[in-house]
C-alpha positions as CSV (number, residue, x, y, z in Angstrom):
1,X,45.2,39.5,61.7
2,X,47.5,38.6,58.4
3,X,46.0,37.9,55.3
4,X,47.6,36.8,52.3
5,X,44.3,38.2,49.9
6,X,44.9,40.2,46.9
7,X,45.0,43.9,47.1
8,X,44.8,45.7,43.7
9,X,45.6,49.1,42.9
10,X,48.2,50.2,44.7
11,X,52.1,51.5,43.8
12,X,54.8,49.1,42.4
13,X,56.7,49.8,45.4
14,X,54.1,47.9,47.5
15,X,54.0,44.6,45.9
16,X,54.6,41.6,47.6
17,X,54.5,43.7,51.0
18,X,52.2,44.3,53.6
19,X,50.1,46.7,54.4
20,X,47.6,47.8,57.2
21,X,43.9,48.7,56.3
22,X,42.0,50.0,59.0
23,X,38.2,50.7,59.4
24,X,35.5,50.7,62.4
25,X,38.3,50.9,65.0
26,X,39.7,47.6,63.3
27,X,42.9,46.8,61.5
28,X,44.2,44.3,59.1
29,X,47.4,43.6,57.9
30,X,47.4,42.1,53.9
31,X,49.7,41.2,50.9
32,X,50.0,43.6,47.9
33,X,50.1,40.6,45.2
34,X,49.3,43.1,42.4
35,X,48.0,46.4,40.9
36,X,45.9,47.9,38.1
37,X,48.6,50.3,36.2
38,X,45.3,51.7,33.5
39,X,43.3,54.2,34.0
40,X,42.4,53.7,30.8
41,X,41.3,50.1,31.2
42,X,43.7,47.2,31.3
43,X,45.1,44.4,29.2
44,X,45.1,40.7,28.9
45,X,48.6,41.7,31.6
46,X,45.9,42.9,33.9
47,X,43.1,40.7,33.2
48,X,40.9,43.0,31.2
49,X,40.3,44.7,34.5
50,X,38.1,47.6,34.4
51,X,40.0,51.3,34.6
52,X,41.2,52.3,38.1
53,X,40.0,55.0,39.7
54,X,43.6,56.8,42.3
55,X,43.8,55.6,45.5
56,X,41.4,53.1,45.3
57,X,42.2,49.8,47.2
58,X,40.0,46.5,46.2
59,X,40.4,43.4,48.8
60,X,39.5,40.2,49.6
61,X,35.7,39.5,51.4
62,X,37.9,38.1,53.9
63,X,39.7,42.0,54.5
64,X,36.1,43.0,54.4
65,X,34.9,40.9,56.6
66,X,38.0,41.5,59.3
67,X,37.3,45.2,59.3
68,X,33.4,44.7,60.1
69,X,32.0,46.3,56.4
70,X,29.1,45.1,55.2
71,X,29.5,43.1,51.5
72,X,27.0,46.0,50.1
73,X,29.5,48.8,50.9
């Protein structure tokens, strides 16, 4: 499945690519369209965004959704 959903917190390097997330023997392939730089909390840049904990990946409820994960987890 390709998804063009936003992906945040991730590398430079990976913007505008794809990548694959998998989960629950599922995979999906989605667009980096951009990426929390903070951890200290971001700026009107990063749309006041919240700091970002490493390695954390946020995605679209349709990525969600694709990969079987309930909204509450």
């Amino acid at each position: 499945m390709l998804l063009s959903s936003p992906l945040l917190a991730v590398p430079d390097y990976r913007c505008l690519n794809y990548i694959t997330i998998s989960a629950n023997g599922r995979s999906v392939k989605a667009k980096v369209v951009d990426e929390c730089d903070s951890t200290m909390g971001c700026d009107d840049e990063h749309d006041y965004q919240p700091p970002c904990p490493n390695n954390i990946v946020d995605a679209s409820k349709a990525v969600w959704e694709a990969l079987g994960i309930p909204e509450d987890d």
